[in-house]
N, C-alpha and C positions, 0 to 999 in steps of 0.2 A: 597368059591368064592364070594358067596354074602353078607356075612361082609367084605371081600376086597373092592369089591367094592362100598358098604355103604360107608367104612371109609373116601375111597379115593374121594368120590363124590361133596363135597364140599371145596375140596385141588385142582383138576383139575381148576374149572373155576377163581380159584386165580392165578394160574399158567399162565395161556393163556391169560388171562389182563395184568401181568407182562412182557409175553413177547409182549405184542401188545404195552406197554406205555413204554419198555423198542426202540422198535424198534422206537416209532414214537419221542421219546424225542430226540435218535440218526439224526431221520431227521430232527429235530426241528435245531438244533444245526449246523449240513452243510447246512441248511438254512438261518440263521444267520451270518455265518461265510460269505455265497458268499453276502450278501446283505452289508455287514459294506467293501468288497474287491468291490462292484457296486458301493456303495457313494464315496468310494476315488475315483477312476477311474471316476465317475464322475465331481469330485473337481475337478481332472487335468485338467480336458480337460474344464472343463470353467474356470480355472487360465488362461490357453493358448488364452482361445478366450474374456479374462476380463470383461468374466459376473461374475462379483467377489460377488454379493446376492445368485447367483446360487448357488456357493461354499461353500459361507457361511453354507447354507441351510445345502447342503449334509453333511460336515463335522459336522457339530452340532447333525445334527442323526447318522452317523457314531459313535460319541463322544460317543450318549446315549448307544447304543447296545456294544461300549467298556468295557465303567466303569461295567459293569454284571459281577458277579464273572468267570461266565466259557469262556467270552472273553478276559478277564484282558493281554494273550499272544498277543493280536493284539492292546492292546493299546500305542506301540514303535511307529506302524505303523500311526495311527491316530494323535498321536501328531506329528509328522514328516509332515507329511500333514497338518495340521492347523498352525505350522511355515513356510512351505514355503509359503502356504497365504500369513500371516501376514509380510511375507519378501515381496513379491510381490505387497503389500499394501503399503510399505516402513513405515510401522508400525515399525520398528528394532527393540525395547526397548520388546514390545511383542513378537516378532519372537524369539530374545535370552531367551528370558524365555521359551516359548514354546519346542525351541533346548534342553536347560537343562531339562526339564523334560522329552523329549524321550531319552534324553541320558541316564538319572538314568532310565528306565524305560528297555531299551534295557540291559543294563549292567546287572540288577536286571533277566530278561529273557535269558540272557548270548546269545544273539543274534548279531553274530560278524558282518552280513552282513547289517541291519539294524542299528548297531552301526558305521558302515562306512559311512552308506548316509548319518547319522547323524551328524557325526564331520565334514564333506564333506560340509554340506548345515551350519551351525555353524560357520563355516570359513569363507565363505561368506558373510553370517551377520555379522559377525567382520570387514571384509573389508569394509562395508558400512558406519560401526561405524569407522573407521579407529585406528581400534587395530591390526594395520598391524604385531606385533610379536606374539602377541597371535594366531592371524588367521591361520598364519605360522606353529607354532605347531600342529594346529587340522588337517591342510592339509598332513603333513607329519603323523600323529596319521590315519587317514583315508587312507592315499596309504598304511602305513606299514598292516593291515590289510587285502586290496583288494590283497597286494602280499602273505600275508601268505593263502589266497584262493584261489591264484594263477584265481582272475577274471582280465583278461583284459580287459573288456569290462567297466566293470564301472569306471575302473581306467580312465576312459575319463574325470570323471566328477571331477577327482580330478587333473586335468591337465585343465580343463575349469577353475575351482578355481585360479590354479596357474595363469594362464595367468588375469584373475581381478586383483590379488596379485601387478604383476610387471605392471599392467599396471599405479594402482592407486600408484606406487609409482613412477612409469616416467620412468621405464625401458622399454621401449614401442618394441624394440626389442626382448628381449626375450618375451615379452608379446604375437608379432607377433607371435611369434615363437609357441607359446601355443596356442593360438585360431586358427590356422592353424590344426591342430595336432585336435584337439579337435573338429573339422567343421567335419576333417574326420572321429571320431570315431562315431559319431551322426549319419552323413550319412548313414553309414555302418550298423548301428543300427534302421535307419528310424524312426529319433526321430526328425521330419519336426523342432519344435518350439526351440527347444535347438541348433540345427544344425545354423537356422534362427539368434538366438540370439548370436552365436559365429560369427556369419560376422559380424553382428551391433559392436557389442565390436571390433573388427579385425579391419574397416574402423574406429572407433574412435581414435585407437592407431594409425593408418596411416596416418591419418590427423595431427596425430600432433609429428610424427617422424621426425630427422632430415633429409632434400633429402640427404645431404653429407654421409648419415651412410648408409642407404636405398634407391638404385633410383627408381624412380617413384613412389613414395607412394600415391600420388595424383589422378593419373589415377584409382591405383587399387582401393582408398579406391572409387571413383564414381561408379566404376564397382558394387565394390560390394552394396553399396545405391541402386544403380538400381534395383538393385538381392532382395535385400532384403524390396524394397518397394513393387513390384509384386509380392513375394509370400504372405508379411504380407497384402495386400490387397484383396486377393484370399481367407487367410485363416482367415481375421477378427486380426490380430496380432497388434493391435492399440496401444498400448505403444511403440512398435518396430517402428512401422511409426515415432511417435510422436518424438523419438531418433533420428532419421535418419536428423530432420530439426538442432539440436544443432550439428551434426555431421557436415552437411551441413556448418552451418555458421560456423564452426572450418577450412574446407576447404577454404571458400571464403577469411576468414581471412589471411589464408595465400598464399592464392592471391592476397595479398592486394586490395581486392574489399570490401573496409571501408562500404560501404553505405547498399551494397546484405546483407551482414553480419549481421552489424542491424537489417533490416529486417527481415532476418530470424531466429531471435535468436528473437526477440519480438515474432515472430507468435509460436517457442516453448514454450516462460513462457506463452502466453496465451493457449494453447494446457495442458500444464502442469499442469495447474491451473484445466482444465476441467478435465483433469483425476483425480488430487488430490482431488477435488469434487465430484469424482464417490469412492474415496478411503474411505474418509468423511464416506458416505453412508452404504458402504461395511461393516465398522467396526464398526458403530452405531447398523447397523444390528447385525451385531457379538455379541456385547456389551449386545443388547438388544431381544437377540433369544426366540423364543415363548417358554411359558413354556411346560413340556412333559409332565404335569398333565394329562392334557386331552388325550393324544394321549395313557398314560400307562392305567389310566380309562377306556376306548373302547378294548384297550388290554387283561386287564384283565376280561373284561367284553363279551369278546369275547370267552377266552378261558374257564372261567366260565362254558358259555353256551353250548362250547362243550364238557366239560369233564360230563355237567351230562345229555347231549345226549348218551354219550359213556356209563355213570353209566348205565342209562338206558336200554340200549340195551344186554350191556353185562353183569350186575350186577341183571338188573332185577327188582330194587330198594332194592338190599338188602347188597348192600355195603354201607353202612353208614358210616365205619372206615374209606375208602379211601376217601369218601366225606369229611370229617372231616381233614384229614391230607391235599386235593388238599386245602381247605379252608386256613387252619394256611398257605401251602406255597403262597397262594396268597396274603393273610394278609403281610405275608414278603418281597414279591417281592415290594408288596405296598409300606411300612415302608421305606424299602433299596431306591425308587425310589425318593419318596418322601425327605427323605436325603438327595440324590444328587441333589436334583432339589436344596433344600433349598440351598445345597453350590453353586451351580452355580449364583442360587439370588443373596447370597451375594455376590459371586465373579465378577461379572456382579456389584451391586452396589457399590460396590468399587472402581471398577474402572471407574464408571460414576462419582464418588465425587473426584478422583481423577482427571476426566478431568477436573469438573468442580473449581477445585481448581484452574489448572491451567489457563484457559480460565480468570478465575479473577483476577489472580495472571498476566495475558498476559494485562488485561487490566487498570490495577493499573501503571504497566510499561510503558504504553502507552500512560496514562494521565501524568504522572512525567514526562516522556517524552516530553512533547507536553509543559505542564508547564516548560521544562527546556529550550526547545528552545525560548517559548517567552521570556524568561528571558534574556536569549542569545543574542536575536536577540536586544533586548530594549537596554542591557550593550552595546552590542558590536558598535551599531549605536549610539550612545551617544558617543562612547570614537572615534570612526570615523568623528563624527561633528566639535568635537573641533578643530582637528589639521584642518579639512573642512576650517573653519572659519578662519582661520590664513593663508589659502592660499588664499581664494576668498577675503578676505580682502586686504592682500597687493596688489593681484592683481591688483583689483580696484584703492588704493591707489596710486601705480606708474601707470598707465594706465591713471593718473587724471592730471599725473607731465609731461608731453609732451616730453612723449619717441623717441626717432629715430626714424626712418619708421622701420630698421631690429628688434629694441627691440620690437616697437609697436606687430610684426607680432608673436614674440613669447611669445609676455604676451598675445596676444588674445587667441591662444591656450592651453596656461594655463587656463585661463578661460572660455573656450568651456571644458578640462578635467574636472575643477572642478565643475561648471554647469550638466556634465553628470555623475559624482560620484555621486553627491548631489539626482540627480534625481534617480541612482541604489541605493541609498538606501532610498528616501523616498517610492518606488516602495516595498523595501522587509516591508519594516515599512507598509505601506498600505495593504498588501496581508496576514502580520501575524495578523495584526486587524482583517481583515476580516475572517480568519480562527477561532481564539479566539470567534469572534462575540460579537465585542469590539466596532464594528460599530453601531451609531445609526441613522437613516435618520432626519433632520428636518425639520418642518413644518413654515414656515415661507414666507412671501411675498415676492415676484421678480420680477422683469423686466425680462420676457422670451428673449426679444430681443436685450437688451445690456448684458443679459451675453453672447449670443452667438456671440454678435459683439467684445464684449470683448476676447471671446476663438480666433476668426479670427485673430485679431489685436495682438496677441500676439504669433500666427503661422508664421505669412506672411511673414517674412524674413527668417521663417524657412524654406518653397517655397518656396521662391525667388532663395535662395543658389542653388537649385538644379532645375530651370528653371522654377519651374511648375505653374497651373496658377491655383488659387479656384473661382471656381464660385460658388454664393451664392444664395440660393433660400429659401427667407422666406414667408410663406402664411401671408397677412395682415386679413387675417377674423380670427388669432389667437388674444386671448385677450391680454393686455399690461401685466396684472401682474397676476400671478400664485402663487398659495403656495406651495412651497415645497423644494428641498434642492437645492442649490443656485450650490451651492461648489459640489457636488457630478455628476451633471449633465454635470459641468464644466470639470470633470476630467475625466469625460465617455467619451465627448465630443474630449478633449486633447489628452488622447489616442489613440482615432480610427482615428482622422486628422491624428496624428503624426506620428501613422504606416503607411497611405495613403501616406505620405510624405518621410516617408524612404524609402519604396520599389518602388516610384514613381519616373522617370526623364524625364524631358523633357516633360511632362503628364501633364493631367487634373487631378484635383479634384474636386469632386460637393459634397457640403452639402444645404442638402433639409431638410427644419422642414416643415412641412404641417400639415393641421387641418384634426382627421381620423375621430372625431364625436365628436358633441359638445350641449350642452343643458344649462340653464337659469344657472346651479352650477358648471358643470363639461366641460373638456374638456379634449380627448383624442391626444397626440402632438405624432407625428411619426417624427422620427428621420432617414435619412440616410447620409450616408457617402460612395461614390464611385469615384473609381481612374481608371486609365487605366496603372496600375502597373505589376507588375513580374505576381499576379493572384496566388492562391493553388492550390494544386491539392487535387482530390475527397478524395485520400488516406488520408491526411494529414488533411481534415476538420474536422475530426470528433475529432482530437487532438489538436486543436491549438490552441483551449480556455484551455488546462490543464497548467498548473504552469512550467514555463522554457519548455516552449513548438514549438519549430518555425519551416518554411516549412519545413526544409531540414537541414543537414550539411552543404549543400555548402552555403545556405539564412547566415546561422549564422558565417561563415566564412566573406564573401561578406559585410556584413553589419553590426556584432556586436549585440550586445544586447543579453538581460538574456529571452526571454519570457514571460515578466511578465504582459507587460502593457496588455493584450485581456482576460489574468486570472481573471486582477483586472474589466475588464469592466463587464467580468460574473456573478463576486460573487455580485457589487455592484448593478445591475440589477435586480439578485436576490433578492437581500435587499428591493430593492424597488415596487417588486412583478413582475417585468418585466422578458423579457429573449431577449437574441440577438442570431440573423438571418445572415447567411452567405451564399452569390453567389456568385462563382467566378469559371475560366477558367485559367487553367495555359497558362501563354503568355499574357492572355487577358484583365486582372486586376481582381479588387474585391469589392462587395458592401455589406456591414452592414448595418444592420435597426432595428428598436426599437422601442414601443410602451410603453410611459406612459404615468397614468395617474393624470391629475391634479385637486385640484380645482381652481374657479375659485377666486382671490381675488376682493373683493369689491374698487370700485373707489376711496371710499374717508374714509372707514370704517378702513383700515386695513394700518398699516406705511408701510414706506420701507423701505428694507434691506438696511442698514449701507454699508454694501459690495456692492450694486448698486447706491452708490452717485459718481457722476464722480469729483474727486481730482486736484481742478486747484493749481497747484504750484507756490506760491508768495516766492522768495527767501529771501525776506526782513522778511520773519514772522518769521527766524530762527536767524534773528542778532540778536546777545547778550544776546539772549536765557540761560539759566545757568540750566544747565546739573549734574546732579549728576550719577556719573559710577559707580556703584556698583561690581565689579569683582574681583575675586582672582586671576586669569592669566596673567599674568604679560604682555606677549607679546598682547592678545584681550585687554588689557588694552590700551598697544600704540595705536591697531589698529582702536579700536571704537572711541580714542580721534581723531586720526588724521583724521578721516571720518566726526566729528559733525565739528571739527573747518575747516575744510575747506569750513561748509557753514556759520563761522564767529559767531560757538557758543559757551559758555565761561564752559569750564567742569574744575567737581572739582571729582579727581579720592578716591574711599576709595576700601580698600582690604576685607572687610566684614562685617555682619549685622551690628554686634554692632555699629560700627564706621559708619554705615548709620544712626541708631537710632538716635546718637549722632549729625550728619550733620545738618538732618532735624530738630529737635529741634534746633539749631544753627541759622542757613539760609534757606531764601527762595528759593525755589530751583522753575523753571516753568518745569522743569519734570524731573524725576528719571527713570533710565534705573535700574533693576533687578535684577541681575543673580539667582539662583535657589540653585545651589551644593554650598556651601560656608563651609570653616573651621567655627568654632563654631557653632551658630545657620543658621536655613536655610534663603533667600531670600523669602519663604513662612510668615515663625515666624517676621524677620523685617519689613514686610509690615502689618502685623496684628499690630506690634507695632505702627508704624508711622498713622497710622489709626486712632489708641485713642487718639492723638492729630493734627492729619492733613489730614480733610474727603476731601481737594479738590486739593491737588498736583497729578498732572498724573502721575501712576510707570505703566512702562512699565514691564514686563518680557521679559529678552532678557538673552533665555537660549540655553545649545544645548539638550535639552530631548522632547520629545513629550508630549506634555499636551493636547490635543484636549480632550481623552478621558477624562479628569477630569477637562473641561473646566469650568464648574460651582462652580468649589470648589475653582480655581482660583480668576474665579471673586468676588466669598463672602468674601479670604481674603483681596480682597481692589485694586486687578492688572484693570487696564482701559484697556489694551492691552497686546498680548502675539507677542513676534519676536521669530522666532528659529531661529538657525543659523546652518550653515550660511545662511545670508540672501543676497537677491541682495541690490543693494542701492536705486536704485529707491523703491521697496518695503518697503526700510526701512524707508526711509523721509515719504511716502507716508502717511505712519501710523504715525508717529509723526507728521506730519503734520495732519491729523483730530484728534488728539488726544488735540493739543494744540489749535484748531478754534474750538473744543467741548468745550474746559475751556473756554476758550475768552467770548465764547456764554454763557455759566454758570455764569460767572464772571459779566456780563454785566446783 
């Protein structure tokens, strides 16, 4: 008996360890199992309330405790849950990968009822994708399943599917028909957020179901918005609110309430926008999830410490083999973790090189882009001038020949049309400079107070037409001449009168320049401009500087125009380091104001702008003047001739460079009119020729393209002046006229 129990006495306390580490490894393991079934359940329940980091969080630990070999049966479960995320994220393209992999994942586990949620939430994502036949198939592959399980319950969720199906493809009846059906199985099941999202869907297909097919769809889908806004409000359901406003304006739409509609379809893309921002977030997160180094390191440092509390107590210190073998499995648990940490690194960095691929690939796009339209916009206003030119030209022309009183009335309105074409598109021409940043300000000397008598005098019939009367208020403690840009201020100027003057009748206008602080160099000049017009409202001020921007539909009905000219006053204000200031009262009118600043120019140091000499018109300085017309265009040919000789100037017409070359070397000409676009060589190249043998004849360019920007490179090849066209005629004598009392003065 006591070599029995000799033998046996070092066999026993191996036994009794084995069942203590057999028993606690067993608890280890349903310990694990309810924690990775806590993280989902906690994933759903912040999908629902779109704390979507929260989500993230859990399912990423959920993820780690899957991938272990003895959990690998609940990894269907886990990736099912990190695609309905990424569905919820409107992430698709990752939510479908996601799907495929609990799909092989479940099939590989022969897990039928997990392989139904699966083709179920799959389908769905395909509806989003709009792979409406494929979706199709997975929905019918997921009912035939839930009936061979004979569950009706979940078969809700493949009848919630169906009704997205018909809804996304405009069968909005049967659609009702499903999200009805599908409200009630949820209920029945007390699944609040699924219940909640089959109204939202329910009222969208309502809103836009025919009333002939369906009566009252309109009533019930409101009902249900109401329904569905007080509970998503109660329960945090912010994407379903957010739904309920494009719902909304679906409704009002066909109310035909044009205006509410607008409205509220702007306040969803800006709503939109904010959740897509928290989506951003969400998935950057995801993207970029903490690594589980550290977290497996305390783990195993954990358990370490108590298997050789355990050695100890129960071994004695004279288990060394099992110390030795817990060591190698913790070495391997190490290895295995470490592993998948590195795939996730790289799976994680992959797919940040592949965002950022595309983010540069979005903005290559977007410069070609931007490059394509100014290109666009310079052709396409170029080939718009020309025919421009041929209408304000004749116009003028018979306008000159003493029409009837009835023709009189309908050539002036041709020329009020082509006058405000000319103006829409030097408007979009001005605002895509400005965006290009094409614009540069110049520094040069002025008369402050004839350009601004200048901008009046060139309004004032523009008031008149519509009753109004400008009262003018200049401070005289401003200086006479200033340096800065002559033209830009002018057109700051032109467009806030001209607005003041549209929305203005029977009204006042006041513009006020006054001095805001002034010293021996500088001088700060404030600018306003107020009417007692139509007036904005709060809503709409914070908009009406943005590009095709105006009060209302009904203002842009009412009155016309594109929105451009208060765009252009912004960006040009900018430009010049300024910014403009809006008060106004709807009904009550509106005042703009503006602060820049200038220097001061010197009395007698500094010339004057060319553009501030006031132009007396001697008719006689044009007799028999001899003209050379440089044009390919047969018809601007007639038209430019019949405009010089009717002030009794003698033209001699040529079709292109060469035969300009050719002229000028010929005859004396006292000034050359341009063109620019010409068959053979350019209007550029012939002026650089006529140059090296004739430094003092005036050539004008008289083109229809915009040359401001590259106005310098003009004047080096030899042009004294630039016309665009079309041009007015008084503008255009005006210029030939100091062009040809510049030479006289040369000459002399």
């Amino acid at each position: 008996m006591r070599q029995l129990f000799l033998k046996y006495r070092i066999i026993v306390p191996f036994l009794v360890c084995a069942l203590f580490s057999t028993k606690s490894f067993s608890l280890q393991i349903k310990d694990t199992i309810v924690a990775i079934k806590q993280l989902q359940y906690n994933a759903t329940k912040a999908i629902e309330k779109e704390d979507f980091i929260e989500a993230v969080k859990s399912l990423n630990d959920a993820n780690k405790l899957a991938m272990l070999p003895k959990y690998r049966s609940y990894k269907p479960d886990v990736e099912l849950s990190i695609a309905e995320l990424y569905y919820n994220l409107e992430y698709f393209g990752k939510a479908a990968e996601q799907a495929l992999m609990a799909i092989k994942s479940a099939e590989t586990y022969n897990n039928d009822y997990k392989l139904a949620k699966v083709y179920n939430l799959y389908a769905v994502i395909l509806i989003s994708t709009r792979k409406y036949s494929e979706s199709k198939s997975y929905l019918t592959k997921a009912d035939s399943i839930y009936t061979k399980l004979n569950d009706q319950k979940s078969k809700v969720n493949t009848i919630y599917g169906e009704g997205l199906l018909e809804l996304q493809l405009g069968n909005y009846k049967a659609a009702i028909e499903n999200f009805k059906l599908a409200a009630k199985g949820f209920k029945e099941q007390e699944l609040l957020y699924q219940e909640v999202a089959a109204y939202s869907n329910l009222a969208d297909a309502l809103s836009l179901i025919n009333p002939e097919t369906y009566p009252n769809p309109l009533i019930e889908a409101k009902q249900l918005i109401k329904l569905v806004s007080e509970i998503s409000y109660s329960q945090g359901y912010s994407k379903l609110l957010v739904e309920n406003h494009r719902i909304n304006s679906q409704i009002l739409i066909a109310e035909k309430r044009g205006a509410q509609a607008e409205e509220e379809l702007k306040f969803y893309l800006h709503q939109k926008d904010s959740l897509k921002q928290i989506h951003l977030k969400a998935i950057e997160r995801g993207i970029q999830a903490e690594s589980a180094i550290g977290d497996l390191k305390e783990t195993i440092a954990s358990q370490k410490d108590d298997l050789t509390k355990k050695d100890k107590s129960l071994f004695l210190g004279k288990l060394t083999g099992w110390l030795s073998i817990a060591l190698i499995l913790i070495l391997s648990l190490l290895t295995l973790s470490l592993y998948k940490n590195n795939n996730l690194r790289a799976k994680a960095n992959e797919l940040l090189q592949d965002k950022n691929t595309e983010l540069q690939e979005a903005k290559e796009n977007a410069e070609k882009a931007s490059q394509a339209k100014a290109l666009f916009l310079s052709t396409i206003t170029h080939e718009l001038r020309t025919p421009m030119y041929t209408v304000t030209g004749l116009t003028h022309l018979l306008l000159e020949e003493d029409p009837k009183p009835e023709q009189k009335e309908h050539l002036n309105s041709l020329k009020f049309s082509g006058e405000y074409l000319l103006s829409l598109i030097n408007n979009i021409l001005d605002l895509n400079k400005l965006e290009a940043n094409k614009v540069e300000i110049e520094k040069v000397p002025f008369h402050l107070k004839k350009r601004i008598d200048g901008v009046l005098t060139a309004l004032k019939k523009s008031a008149e037409s519509k009753n109004n009367t400008i009262h003018y208020e200049y401070d005289n403690t401003l200086p006479n001449e200033v340096i800065g840009d002559s033209l830009k201020i002018s057109q700051i100027l032109i467009n806030l009168i001209s607005n003041s003057i549209k929305f203005t009748e029977n009204g006042d206008i006041w513009v006020r320049v006054k001095n805001a602080e002034k010293n021996a160099k500088k001088v700060v000049v404030h600018f306003e401009v107020e009417d007692t017009g139509d007036g904005i409202s709060k809503k709409k001020q914070n908009t009406i500087f943005e590009s095709f921007s105006q009060g209302s539909l009904q203002i842009n009905r009412k009155y016309g125009g594109t929105g451009l000219g208060l765009s252009i006053v912004k960006n040009l204000l900018e430009l010049m380091g300024s910014k403009i200031f809006l008060e106004s009262k709807l009904g009550e009118g509106s005042k703009f104001w503006f602060n820049i600043n200038y220097d001061i120019a010197e009395d007698n140091g500094l010339e004057t702008n060319l553009n501030d000499i006031e132009v007396v018109f001697e008719n006689t300085l044009f007799d028999n003047k001899t003209v050379m017309i440089v044009e390919d265009n047969k018809i601007n040919q007639m038209i430019t001739k019949k405009i010089l000789e009717k002030k009794k100037m003698v033209c001699t017409v040529v079709d292109n460079g060469m035969d300009a070359i050719k002229f000028a070397k010929e005859e004396d000409f006292d000034i050359i009119l341009m063109d620019i676009h010409m068959p053979g060589i350019s209007g550029i190249e012939a002026t650089k020729k006529i140059r090296e043998f004739n430094k003092t004849v005036p050539i004008i360019a008289l083109t229809a393209i915009t040359i401001e920007e590259n106005l310098e490179n003009f004047y080096k090849a030899g042009f004294n002046e630039f016309i665009p066209k079309p041009f007015k005629a008084e503008d255009f004598f005006e210029k030939i006229n100091r062009v040809l009392r510049s030479n006289d003065f040369l000459v002399k």
